[in-house]
N, C-alpha and C positions, 0 to 999 in steps of 0.2 A: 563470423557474425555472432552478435551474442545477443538474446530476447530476454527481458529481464521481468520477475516478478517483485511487483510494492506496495509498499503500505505508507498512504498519507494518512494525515490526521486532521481532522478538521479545527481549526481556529475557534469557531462559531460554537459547533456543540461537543467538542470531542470525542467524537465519532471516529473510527478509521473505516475507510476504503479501503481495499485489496486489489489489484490490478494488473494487468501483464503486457508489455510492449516491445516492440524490437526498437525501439527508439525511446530511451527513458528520459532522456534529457526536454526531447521535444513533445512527449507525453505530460511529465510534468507543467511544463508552460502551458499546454492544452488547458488542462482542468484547471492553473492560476489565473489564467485570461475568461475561466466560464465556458468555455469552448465544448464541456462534457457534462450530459446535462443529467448527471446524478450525480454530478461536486458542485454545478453551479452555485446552488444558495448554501453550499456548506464552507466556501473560501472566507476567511482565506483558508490555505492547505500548508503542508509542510509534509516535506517525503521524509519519515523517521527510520524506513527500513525500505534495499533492496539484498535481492539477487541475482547473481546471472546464472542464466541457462547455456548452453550450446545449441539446443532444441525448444523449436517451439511448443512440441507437445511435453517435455519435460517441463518449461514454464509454465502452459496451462496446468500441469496436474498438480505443481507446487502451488500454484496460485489458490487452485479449490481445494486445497490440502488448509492452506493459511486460512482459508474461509469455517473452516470445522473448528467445533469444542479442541479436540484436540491442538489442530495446528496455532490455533487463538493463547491457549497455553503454552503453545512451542514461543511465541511472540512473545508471550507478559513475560517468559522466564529471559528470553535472550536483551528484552529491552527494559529489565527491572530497575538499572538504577534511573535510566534517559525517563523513564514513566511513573516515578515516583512521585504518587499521589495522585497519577489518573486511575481511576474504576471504569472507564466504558470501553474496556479489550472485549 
């Protein structure tokens, strides 16, 4: 089993979310349906980045790793051309 950490983006303000689930596929649908009520008013979404774990607590700690100045730079540099001419990393 593999728990996966992500990063949507919002539609509406382009914002990203960060997020961690054992189930990516049906997590995703969750928050496009409004079903997760810190994406609802920001759909539509688009998943621009995951990863998988083997461990849930190695996805947790990636996940708040992704959440820091740091990890936020690890993101702009790995999705610099896919984000070219977004500013809110």
């Amino acid at each position: 089993m593999y728990f996966y950490t992500y990063v949507l983006r919002s539609g509406k303000d382009g914002k990203f979310y960060t997020g961690c689930s054992d189930n990516l596929k049906g997590r995703f649908e969750a928050h496009s349906r409004g079903r997760v009520p810190s994406t609802k008013s920001r759909r539509p979404l688009e998943l621009v980045y995951y990863e998988a774990c083997r461990d849930r607590k190695d996805a947790r700690h990636r996940e708040s790793y992704l959440k820091t100045h740091h990890g936020k730079m690890f993101l702009h540099n790995r999705l610099k051309s896919y984000l070219t001419g977004c500013k809110n990393l």
